[in-house]
C-alpha positions as a printed NumPy array, in Angstrom:
array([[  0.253,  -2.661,  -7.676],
       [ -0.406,   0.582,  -9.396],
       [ -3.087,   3.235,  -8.946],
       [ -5.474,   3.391, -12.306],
       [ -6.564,   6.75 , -13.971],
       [-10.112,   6.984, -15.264],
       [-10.89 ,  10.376, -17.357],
       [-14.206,  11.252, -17.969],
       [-15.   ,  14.573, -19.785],
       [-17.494,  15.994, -22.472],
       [-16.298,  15.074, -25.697],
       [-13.13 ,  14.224, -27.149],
       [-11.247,  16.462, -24.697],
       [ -9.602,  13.014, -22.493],
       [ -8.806,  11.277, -25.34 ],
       [ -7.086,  14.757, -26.838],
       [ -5.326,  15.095, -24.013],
       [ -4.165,  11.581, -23.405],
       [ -3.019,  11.282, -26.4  ],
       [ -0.796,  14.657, -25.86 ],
       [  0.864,  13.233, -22.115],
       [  1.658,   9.613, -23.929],
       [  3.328,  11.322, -26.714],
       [  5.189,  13.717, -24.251],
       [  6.211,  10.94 , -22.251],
       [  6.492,   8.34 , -24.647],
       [  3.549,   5.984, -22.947],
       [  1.449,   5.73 , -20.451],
       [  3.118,   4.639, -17.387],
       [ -0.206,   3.977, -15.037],
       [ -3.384,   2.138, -16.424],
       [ -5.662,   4.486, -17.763],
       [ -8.865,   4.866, -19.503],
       [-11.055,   7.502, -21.229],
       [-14.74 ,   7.766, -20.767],
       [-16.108,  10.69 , -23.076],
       [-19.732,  12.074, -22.606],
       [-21.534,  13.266, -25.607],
       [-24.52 ,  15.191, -25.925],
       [-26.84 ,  12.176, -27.137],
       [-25.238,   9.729, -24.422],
       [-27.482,   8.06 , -22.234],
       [-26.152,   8.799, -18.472],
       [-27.156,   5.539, -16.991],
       [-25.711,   3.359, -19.524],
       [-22.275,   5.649, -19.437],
       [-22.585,   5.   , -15.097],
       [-22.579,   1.422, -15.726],
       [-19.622,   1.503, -18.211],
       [-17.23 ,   3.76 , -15.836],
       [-18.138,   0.84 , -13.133],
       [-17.12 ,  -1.609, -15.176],
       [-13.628,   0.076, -16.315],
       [-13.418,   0.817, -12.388],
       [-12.699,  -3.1  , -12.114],
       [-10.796,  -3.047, -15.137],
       [ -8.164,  -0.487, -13.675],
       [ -8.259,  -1.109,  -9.953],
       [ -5.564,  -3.56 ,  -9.633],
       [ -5.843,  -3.069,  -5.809],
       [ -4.634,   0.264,  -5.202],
       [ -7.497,   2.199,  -6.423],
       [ -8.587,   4.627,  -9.03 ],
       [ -7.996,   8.727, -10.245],
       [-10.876,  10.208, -11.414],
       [-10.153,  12.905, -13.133],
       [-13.207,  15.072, -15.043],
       [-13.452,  18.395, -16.233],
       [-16.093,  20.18 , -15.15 ],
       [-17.121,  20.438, -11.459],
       [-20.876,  19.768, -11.38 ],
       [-21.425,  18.382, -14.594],
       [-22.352,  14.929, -15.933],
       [-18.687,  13.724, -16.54 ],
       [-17.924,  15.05 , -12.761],
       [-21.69 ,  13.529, -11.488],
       [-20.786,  10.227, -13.125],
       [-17.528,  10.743, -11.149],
       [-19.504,  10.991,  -8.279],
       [-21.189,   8.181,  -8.52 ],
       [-18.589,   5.454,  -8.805],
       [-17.927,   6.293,  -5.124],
       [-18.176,   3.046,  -2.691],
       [-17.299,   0.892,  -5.774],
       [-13.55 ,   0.768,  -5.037],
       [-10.977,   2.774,  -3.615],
       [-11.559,   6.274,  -5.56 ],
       [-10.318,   9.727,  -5.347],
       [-12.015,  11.904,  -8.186],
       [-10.56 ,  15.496,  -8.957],
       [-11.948,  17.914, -11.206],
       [-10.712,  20.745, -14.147],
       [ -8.417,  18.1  , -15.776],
       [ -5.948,  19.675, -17.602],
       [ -2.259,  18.886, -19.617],
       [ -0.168,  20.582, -16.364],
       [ -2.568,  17.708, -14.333],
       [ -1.786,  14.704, -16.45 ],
       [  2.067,  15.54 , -16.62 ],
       [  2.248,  15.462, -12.431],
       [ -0.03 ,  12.59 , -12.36 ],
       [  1.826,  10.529, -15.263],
       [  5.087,  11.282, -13.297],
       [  4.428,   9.868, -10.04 ],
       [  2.92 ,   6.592, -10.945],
       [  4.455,   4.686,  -8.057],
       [  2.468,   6.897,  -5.346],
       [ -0.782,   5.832,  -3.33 ],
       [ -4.107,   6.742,  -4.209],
       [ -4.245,   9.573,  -2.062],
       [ -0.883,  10.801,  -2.591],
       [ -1.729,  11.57 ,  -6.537],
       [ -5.019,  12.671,  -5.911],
       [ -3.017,  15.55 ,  -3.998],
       [ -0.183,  15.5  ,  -7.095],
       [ -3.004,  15.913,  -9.522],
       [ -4.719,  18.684,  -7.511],
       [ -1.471,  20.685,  -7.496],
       [ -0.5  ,  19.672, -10.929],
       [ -3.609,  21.403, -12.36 ],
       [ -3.673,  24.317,  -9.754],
       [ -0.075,  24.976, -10.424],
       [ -0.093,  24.941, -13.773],
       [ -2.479,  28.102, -14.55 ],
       [ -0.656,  31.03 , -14.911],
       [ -0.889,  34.618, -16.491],
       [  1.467,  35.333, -19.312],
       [  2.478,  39.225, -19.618],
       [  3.958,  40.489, -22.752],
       [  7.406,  41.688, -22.955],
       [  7.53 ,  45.601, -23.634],
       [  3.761,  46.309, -23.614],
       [  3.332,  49.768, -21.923],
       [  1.835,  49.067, -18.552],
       [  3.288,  45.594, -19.   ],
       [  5.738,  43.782, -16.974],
       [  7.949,  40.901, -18.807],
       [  6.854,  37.53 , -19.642],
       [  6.631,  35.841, -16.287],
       [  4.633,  33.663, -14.794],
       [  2.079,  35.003, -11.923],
       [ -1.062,  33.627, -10.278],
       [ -4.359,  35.767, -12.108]])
């Protein structure tokens, strides 16, 4: 049994993404499914459909929630699909997230919640540029 992913942001900024990890990885190694929230999208109908694709994905281990934007509708509908299965949700998805996620497929729910956490905490650094008075070189270095 595997752990499923469910990402649910504004726009087409899952699918963008998803599409960047499966190239970079050459697939999609964990069942996974993109729920994007529009402007004109009716919240209640876009509840239901996440519930639904929480069945679809859950195949006994639970699902990753991943959304974008910590008190927003994707991260509300998030939220929401708590109770309905095993679910861990974790917000400001981002590329650094989906490659730590996407490479530890075989771990419990909880266990990549925590991957996905670091993954996307990890992965936001400041770039300096090299011989810029006042500069140091390019290195990475928490903001």
């Amino acid at each position: 049994m595997t752990v499923g992913v469910l990402i649910i942001t504004h726009g087409d900024l899952g699918d963008a993404l998803l599409a960047v990890i499966t190239r970079m990885l050459g697939g999609c190694p964990l069942p996974t499914r993109v729920l994007a929230v529009r402007e004109e999208g009716d919240c209640d109908r876009l509840r239901a459909l996440a519930g639904d694709w929480m069945g679809e994905l859950d195949g006994g281990d639970g699902v990753l929630v991943l959304t974008d934007l910590f008190g927003s509708t994707p991260a509300n509908i998030a939220a929401s699909l708590e109770g309905r299965a095993p679910v861990r949700a974790v917000c400001g998805v981002n590329l650094p997230m989906l490659v730590r996620v996407f490479n530890y497929p075989g771990l419990p729910l909880d266990a990549l919640a925590e991957k996905a956490y670091g993954g996307g905490r990890d992965g936001i650094m400041q770039c300096r540029r090299p011989g810029v008075p006042g500069e140091a070189p390019i290195e990475a270095s928490e903001p």
